[in-house]
ZAMARGU-4260 file (C-alpha; in steps of 0.2 Angstrom, whole numbers, plus 5000, padded with zeros to 4 digits):
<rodrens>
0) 5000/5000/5000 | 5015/5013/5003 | 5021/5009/4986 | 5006/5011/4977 | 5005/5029/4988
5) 5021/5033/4983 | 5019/5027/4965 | 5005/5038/4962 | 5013/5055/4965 | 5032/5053/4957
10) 5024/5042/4942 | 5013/5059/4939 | 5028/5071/4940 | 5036/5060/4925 | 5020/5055/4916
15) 5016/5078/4914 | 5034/5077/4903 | 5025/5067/4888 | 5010/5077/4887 | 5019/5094/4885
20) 5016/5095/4866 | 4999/5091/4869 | 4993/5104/4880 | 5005/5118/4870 | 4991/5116/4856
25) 4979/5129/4856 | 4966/5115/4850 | 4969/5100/4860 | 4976/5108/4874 | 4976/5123/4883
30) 4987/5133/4869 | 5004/5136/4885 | 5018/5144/4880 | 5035/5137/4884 | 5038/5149/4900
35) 5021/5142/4905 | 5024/5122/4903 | 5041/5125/4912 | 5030/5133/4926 | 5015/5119/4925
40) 5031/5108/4931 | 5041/5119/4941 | 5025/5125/4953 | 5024/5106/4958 | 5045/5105/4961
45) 5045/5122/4969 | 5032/5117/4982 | 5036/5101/4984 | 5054/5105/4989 | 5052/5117/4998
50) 5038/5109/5012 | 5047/5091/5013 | 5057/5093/5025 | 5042/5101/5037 | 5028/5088/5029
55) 5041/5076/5039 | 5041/5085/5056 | 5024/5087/5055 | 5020/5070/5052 | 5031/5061/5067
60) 5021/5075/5080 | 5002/5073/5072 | 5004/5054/5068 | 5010/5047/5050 | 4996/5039/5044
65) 4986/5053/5046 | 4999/5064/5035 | 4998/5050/5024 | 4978/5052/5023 | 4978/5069/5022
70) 4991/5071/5008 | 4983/5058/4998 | 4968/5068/4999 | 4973/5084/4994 | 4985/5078/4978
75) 4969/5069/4972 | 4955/5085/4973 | 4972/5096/4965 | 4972/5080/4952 | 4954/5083/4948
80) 4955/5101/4946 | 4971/5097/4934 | 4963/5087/4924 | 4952/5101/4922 | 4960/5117/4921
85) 4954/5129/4907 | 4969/5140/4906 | 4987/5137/4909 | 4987/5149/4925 | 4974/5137/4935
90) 4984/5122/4928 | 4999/5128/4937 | 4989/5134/4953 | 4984/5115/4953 | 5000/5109/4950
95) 5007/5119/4964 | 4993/5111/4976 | 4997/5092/4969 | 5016/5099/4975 | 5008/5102/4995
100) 5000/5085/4994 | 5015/5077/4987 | 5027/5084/5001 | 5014/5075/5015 | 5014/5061/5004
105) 5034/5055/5002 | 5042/5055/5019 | 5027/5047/5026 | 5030/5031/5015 | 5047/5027/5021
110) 5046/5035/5037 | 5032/5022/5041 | 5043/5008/5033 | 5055/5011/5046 | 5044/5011/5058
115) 5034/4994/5053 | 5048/4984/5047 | 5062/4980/5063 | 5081/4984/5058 | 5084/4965/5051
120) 5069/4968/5036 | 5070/4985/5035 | 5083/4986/5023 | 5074/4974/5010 | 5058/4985/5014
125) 5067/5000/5007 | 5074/4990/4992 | 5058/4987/4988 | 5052/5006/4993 | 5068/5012/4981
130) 5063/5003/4968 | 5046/5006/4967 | 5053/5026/4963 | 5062/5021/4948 | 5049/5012/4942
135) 5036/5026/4942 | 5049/5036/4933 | 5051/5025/4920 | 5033/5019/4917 | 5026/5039/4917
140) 5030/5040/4899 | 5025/5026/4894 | 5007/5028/4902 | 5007/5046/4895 | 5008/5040/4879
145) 4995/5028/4880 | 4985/5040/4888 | 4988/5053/4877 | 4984/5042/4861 | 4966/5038/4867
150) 4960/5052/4876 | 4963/5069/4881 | 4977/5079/4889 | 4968/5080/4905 | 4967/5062/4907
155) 4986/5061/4913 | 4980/5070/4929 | 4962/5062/4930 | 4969/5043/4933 | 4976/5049/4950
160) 4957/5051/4956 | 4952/5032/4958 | 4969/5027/4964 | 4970/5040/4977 | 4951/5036/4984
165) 4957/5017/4983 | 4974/5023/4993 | 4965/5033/5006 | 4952/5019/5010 | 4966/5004/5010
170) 4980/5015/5020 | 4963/5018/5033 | 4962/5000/5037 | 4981/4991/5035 | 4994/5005/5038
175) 4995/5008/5058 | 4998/5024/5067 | 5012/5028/5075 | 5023/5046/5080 | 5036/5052/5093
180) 5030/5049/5108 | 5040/5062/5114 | 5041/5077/5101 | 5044/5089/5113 | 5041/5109/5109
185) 5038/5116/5092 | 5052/5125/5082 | 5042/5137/5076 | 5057/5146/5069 | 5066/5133/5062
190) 5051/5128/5051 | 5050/5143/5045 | 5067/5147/5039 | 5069/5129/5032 | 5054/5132/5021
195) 5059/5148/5015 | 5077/5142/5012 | 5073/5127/5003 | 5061/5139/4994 | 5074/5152/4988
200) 5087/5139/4984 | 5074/5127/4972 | 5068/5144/4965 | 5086/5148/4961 | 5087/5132/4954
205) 5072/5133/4941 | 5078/5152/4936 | 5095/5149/4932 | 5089/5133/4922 | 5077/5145/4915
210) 5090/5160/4913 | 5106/5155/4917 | 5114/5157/4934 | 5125/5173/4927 | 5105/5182/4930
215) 5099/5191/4947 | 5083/5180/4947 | 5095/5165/4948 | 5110/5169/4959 | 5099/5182/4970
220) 5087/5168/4978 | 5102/5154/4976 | 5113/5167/4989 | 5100/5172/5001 | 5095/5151/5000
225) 5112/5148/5006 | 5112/5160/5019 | 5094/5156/5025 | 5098/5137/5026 | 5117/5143/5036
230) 5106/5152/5048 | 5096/5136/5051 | 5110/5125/5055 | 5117/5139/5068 | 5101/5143/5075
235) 5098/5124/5076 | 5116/5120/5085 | 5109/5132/5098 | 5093/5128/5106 | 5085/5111/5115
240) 5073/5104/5103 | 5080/5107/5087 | 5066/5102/5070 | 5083/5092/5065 | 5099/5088/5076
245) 5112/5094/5065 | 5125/5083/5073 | 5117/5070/5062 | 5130/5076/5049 | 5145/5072/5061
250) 5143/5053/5059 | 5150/5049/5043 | 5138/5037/5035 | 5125/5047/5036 | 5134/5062/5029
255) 5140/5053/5016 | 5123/5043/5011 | 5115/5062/5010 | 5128/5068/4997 | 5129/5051/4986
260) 5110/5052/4983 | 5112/5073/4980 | 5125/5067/4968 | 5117/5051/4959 | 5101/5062/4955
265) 5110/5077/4949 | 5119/5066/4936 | 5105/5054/4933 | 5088/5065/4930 | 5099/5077/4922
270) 5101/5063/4909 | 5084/5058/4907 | 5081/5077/4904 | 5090/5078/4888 | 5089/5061/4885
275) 5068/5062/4884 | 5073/5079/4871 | 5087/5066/4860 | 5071/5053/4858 | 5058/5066/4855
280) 5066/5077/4845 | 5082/5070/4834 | 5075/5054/4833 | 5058/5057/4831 | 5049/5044/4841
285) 5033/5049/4849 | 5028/5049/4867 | 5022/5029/4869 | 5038/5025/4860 | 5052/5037/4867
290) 5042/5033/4883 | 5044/5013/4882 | 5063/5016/4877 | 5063/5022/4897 | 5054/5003/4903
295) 5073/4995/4903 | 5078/5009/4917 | 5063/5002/4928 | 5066/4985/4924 | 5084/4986/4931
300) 5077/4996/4946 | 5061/4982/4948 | 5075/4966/4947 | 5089/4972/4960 | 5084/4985/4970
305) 5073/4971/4984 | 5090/4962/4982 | 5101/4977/4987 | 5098/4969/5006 | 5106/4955/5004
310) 5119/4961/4993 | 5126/4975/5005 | 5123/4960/5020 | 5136/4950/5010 | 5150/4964/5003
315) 5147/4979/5013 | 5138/4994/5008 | 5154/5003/5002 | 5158/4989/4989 | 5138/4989/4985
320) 5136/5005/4982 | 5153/5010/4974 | 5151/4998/4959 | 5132/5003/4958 | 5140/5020/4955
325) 5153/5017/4943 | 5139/5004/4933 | 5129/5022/4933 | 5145/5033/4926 | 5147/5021/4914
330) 5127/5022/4906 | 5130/5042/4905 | 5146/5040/4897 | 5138/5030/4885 | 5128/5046/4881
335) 5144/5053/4874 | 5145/5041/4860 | 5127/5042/4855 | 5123/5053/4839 | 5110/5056/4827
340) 5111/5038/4819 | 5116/5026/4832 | 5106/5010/4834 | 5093/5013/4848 | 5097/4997/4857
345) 5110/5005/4861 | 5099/5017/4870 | 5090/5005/4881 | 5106/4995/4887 | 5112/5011/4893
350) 5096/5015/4902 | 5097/4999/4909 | 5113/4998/4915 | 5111/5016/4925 | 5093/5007/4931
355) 5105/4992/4939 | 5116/5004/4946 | 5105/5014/4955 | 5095/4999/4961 | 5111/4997/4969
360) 5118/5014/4976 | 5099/5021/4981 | 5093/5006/4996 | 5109/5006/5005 | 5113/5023/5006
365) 5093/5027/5012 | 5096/5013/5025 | 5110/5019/5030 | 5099/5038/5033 | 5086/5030/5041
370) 5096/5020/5052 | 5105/5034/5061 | 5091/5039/5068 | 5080/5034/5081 | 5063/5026/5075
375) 5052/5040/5082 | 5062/5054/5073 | 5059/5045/5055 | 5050/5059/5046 | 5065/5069/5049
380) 5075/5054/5040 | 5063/5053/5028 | 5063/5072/5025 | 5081/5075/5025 | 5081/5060/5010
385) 5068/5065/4999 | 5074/5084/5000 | 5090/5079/4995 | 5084/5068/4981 | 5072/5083/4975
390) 5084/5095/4977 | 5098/5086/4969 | 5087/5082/4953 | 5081/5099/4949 | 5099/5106/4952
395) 5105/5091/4938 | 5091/5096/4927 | 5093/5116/4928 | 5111/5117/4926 | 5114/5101/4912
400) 5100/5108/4904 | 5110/5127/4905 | 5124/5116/4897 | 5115/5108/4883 | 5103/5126/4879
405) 5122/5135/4878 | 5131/5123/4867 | 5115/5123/4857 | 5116/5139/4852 | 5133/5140/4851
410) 5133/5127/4838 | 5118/5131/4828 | 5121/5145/4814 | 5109/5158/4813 | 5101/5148/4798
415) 5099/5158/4781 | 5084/5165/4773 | 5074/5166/4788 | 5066/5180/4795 | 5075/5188/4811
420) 5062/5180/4823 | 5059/5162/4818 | 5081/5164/4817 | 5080/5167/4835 | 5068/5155/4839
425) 5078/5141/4831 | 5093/5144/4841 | 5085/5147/4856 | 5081/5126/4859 | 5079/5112/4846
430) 5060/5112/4850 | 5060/5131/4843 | 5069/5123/4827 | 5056/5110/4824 | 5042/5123/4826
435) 5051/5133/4812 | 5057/5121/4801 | 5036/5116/4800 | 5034/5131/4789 | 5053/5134/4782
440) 5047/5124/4765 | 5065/5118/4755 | 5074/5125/4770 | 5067/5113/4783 | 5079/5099/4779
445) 5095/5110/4782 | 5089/5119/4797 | 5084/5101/4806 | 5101/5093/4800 | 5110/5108/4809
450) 5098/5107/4824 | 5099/5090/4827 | 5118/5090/4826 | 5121/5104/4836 | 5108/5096/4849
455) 5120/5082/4851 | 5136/5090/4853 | 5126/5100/4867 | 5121/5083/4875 | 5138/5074/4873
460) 5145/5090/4883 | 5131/5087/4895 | 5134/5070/4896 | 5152/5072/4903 | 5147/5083/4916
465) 5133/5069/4922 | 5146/5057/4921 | 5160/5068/4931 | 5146/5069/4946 | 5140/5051/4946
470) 5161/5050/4948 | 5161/5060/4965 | 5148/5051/4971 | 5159/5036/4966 | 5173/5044/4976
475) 5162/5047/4991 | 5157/5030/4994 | 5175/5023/4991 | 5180/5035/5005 | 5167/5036/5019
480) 5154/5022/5017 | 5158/5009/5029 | 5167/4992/5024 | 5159/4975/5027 | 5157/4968/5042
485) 5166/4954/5049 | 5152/4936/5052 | 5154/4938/5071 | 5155/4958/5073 | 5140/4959/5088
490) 5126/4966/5079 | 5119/4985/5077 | 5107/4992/5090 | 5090/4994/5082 | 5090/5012/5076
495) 5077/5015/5090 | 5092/5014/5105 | 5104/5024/5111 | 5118/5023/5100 | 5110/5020/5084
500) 5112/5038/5080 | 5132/5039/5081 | 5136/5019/5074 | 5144/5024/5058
</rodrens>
């Protein structure tokens, strides 16, 4: 039942990606421009972000179940009003409400997990849990497309509904309560400046994505983020009853699990960002089919991730998830030898190979989060996790995404014989190109060939750097993940004892 909770709301931030085109049309959708389909995605990112980490304080004090409930709830009624938006301005209000519900949602799933499941299944539990999130983001597409070939735009929000009043009813009955018995007072203040950091620095993020980060909208919010988010960890060293004990960072396992998974997503939905644009655009596959190119990614999530456990039982996490990372350098390095014509097979080995890796780097390194803290602080766990993972994805998407938009340009010639606007719309992104080159006439065939080429010199450059970050996550495994334990080592307390938080 978590799973199915937790697949509902990241498959519905992947399955939004395919059905862009559709609602761009002023006919069958709801006419967007592009500034307002990058906003329809980044209200949901934006809000999401930036309430995790207080969804997960909230939910060990009020009860996780009931956070569960109520986040299930509200991402289904901002689902329905999705589905039927009439402009693209009540379409990004939804989204921005689907984002609230979302936030409730994700640390409630695995902070319940470590609470249900004892330290010996846990880690298997959280396989499972792990997998469960790369196989929503590889099987979004592929609904969408499906979706998208039978019915109307609006449908890719409207299939949430019955599986969110099925979730609610079902979690009602099987999932038990449970919450810190002891959550002592609230940190009004630390809330607050943990949501308006993690505000600033994700709407940094999208601007400079958007912009670039040489731009004031981008490195304003990005510096006072920083500083916002300082001023938390100081005022938080500081008082009795902290919304998250800093110290955690001290213990080098847990420090070092946080910045593997910042640094796997940064390298891996970076990737997917331009890969989705390669598939779509130079090679020309539609939404069903670019989307079932992505199935081999959930596949190698859906095969090893529930084995993880038993893997890092038998070599150690740091032998686990260091050759899950280099199996992950190694698909986006593939990236730099794919052109125009290579066979597609190609494609899907690669995206299967980064799917095996990550099976392998994301259960250990979330076990070994969870694990440091005591049972009844698991939302803070939970939180700290997913805001990483959010944070470190958006960050891989805006700034690869600044690489490939800069290389593009910088490749493309302005192309000749075209007025001064559909020139500059043609080297603004390879989507602006198609749009031109559909009422170009005889000059259609040049401008794609220059497009497509300069698209993926843009993406091999892009490619390197997802490959050089998957590397330093590589690096930080190899240095401060712990080794395998020897067969008669006495056993870890239970994450619920004292001493659970400092065992490294």
């Amino acid at each position: 039942m978590l799973v199915i909770s937790l697949l509902v709301v990241v498959l519905d931030n992947t399955v939004l990606n395919v059905a862009m085109r559709t609602i761009a049309d002023p006919e069958k959708g709801l006419g967007a421009s592009q500034s307002e389909l990058e906003w329809a995605i980044n209200s949901y990112t934006l809000v999401f972000a930036g309430l995790l980490f207080t969804a997960g304080i909230l939910a060990d004090r009020i009860g996780r179940r009931i956070s569960l409930i109520a986040g299930l709830i509200i991402f289904g009624l901002a689902s329905l009003f999705s589905a039927y938006a009439t402009t693209p301005d009540m379409l990004i209000a939804a989204r921005a409400v689907m984002g609230l519900g979302a936030a409730a949602v994700m640390p409630a799933t695995l902070s319940i997990i470590a609470n249900v499941f004892d330290p010996r299944e846990r880690p298997r539990a959280i396989g499972v849990w792990a997998g469960a999130v790369g196989l929503a983001v590889a099987i979004g597409p592929v609904l969408g497309g499906v979706l998208l070939e039978h019915f109307w735009w609006g449908s890719v929000f409207l299939i949430n509904v019955p599986i969110v009043v099925a979730g609610v009813a079902l979690v009602a009955v099987l999932v038990p309560e449970s919450r810190d018995p002891k959550p002592g007072r609230v940190d009004v203040l630390g809330v607050l400046l943990s949501i308006a950091g993690l505000t600033l620095l994700t709407y940094g993020v999208i601007k400079g994505g958007e912009d670039g980060f040489g731009e004031p909208l981008a490195w304003a919010p990005l510096t006072a983020g920083l500083l916002v988010l300082a001023g938390f960890v100081l005022y938080e060293r500081r008082i009795p009853f902290p919304s998250l004990d800093v110290r955690l960072f001290t213990n080098r396992q847990f420090s070092a699990s946080t910045g593997i998974i910042g640094l796997v997503f940064f390298a891996a939905m970076g990737s997917m960002f331009f890969g989705a644009f390669y598939l779509q655009m130079v090679r020309g596959y539609g939404p069903l089919a670019s989307g079932a190119l992505f199935v081999p990614f959930a596949l190698g999530q859906m095969i090893f991730a529930p084995a993880s456990a038993s893997m890092v039982k038998r070599f150690g996490p740091k032998a686990v998830s260091t050759v899950g990372l280099l199996l992950v350098s190694a698909a986006l390095a593939t990236w730099v030898f794919i052109g125009v014509d290579t066979p597609i097979w190609l494609v899907a080995v690669a995206f299967f190979v980064q799917g095996v890796g990550m099976a392998n780097v994301m259960p250990p390194a979330t076990e070994a989060i969870m694990s440091a803290l005591p049972r009844e602080k698991a939302g803070v766990g939970s939180a700290v996790s997913n805001t990483i993972r959010q944070l470190g994805g958006a960050l891989g998407v805006a700034v690869l995404g600044a690489v490939v938009s800069s290389v593009y340009r910088n490749n493309l010639a302005a192309p000749a014989g075209l007025p001064e606007a559909a020139s500059d719309l043609a080297r603004e992104s390879i989507a602006g190109a198609y749009a031109v080159a559909g009422q170009a006439g005889p000059a259609a065939s040049a401008l794609l060939a220059d497009a497509n080429a300069a698209f993926v010199t843009a993406m091999h450059w892009a490619a390197v750097g997802s490959t050089v970050f998957a590397l330093l996550g590589t690096l930080v495994a190899a240095l401060w993940l712990p080794g395998r334990k020897p067969a008669d080592a006495t056993a870890p307390a239970p994450a619920d004892e004292p001493g659970a938080l400092v065992e490294a």
